[in-house]
C-alpha positions as a Python dict, from the first residue, in 0.01 Angstrom:
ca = {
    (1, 'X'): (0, 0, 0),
    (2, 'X'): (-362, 124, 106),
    (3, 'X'): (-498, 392, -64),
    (4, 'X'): (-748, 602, 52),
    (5, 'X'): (-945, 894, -150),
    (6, 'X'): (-1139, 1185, 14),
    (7, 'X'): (-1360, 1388, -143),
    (8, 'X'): (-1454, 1722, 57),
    (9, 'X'): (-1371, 2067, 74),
    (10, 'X'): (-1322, 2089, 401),
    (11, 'X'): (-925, 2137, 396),
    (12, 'X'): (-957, 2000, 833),
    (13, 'X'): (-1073, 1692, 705),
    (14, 'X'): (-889, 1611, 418),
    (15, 'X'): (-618, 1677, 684),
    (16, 'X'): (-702, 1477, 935),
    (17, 'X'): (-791, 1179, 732),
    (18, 'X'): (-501, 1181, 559),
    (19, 'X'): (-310, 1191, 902),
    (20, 'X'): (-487, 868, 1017),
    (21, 'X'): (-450, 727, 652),
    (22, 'X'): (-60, 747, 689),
    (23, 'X'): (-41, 653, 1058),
    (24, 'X'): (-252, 334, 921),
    (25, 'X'): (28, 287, 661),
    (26, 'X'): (-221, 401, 371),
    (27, 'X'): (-154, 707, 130),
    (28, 'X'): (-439, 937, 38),
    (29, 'X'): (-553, 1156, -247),
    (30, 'X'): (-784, 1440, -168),
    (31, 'X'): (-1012, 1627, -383),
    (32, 'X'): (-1199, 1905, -301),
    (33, 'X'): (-1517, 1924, -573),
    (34, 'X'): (-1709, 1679, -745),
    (35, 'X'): (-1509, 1771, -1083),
    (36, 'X'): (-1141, 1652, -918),
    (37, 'X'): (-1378, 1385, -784),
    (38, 'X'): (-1454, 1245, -1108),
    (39, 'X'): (-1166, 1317, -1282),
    (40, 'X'): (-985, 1086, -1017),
    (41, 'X'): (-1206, 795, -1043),
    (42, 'X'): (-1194, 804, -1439),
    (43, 'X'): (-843, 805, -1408),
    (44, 'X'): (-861, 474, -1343),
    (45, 'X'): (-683, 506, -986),
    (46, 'X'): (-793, 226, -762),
    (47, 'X'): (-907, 306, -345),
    (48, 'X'): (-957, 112, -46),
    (49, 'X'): (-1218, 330, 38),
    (50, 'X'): (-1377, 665, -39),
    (51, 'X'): (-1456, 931, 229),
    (52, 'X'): (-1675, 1112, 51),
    (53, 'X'): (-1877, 1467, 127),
    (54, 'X'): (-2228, 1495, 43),
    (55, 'X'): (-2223, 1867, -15),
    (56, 'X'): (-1935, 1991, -225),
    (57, 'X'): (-1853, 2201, -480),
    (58, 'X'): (-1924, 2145, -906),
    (59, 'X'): (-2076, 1817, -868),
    (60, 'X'): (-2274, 1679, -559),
    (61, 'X'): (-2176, 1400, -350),
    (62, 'X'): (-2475, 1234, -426),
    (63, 'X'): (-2387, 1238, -805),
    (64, 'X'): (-2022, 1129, -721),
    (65, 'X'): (-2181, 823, -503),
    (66, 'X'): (-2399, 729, -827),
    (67, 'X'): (-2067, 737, -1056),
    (68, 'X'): (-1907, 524, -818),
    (69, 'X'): (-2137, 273, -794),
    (70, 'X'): (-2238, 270, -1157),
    (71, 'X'): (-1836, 178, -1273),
    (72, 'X'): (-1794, -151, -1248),
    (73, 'X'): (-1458, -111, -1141),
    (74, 'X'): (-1520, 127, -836),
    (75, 'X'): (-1918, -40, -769),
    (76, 'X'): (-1757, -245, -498),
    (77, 'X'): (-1528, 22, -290),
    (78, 'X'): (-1644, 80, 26),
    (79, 'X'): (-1750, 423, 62),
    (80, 'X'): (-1791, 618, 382),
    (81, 'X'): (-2008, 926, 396),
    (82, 'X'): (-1889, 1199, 577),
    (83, 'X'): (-2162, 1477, 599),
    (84, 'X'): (-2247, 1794, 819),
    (85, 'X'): (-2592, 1788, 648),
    (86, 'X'): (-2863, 1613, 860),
    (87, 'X'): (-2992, 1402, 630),
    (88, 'X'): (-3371, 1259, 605),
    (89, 'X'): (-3505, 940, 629),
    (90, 'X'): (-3537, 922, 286),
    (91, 'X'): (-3202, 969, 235),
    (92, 'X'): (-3069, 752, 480),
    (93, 'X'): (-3297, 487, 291),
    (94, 'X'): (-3160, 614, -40),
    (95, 'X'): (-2799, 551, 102),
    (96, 'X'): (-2832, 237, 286),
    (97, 'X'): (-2751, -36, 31),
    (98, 'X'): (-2458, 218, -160),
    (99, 'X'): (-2257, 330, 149),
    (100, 'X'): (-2037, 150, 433),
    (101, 'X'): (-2131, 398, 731),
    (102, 'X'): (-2265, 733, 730),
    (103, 'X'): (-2059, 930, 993),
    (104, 'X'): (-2154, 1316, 1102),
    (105, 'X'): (-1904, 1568, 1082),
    (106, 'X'): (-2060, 1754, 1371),
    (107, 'X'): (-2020, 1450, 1629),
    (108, 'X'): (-1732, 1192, 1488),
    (109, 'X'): (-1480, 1038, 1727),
    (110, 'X'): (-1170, 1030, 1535),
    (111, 'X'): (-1144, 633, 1659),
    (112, 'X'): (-1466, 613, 1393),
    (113, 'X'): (-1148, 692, 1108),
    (114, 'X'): (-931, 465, 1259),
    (115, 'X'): (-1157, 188, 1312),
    (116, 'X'): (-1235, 180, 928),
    (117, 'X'): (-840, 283, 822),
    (118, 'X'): (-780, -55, 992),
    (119, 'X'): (-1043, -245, 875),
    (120, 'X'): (-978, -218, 479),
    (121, 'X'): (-756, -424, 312),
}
């Protein structure tokens, strides 16, 4: 089975992606700070992919994205930023080689979810 982790504290989209995770026959594990965050990922629970919020509570995103890619067992998950923040240039560059797709929470399709919920394997 798929298995997809989100990291946010936004309870709609933790919902919502885990919705599209188990119409995509995946099962999900949400967190909702940086600290469940971590202690997920040193748990040594494997993902598909990580949704992950830039802006959350304990630890940042952006310190969650480091710890990923720094572990050599979770350096190759794809990871999909999901972010109401409007982010620079600078950190677009910053996040261009670590993450699959940035998406904005303000203007995502739902089909954006789906497309990568189908796409993992």
């Amino acid at each position: 089975m798929k298995n997809v982790l989100v990291i946010d504290d936004d309870t709609i989209i933790g919902k919502l992606i885990d919705r599209l995770s188990q119409l995509n026959g995946a099962a999900t594990t949400i967190a909702r700070s940086g600290e469940e965050a971590r202690s997920i990922l040193q748990s040594g629970a494997r993902f598909n992919v990580i949704f992950l919020d830039l802006i959350i509570p304990k630890i940042s995103g952006w310190d969650i994205l480091t710890a990923i890619k720094d572990n050599p067992a979770t350096k190759d998950t794809p990871v999909v930023i999901m972010t109401g923040a409007s982010l620079s240039k600078e950190e677009r560059e910053k996040l261009q080689n670590k993450v699959s797709t940035i998406i904005d929470k303000r203007t995502f399709d739902m089909a954006q979810i789906e497309d990568i919920l189908k796409s993992i394997s």
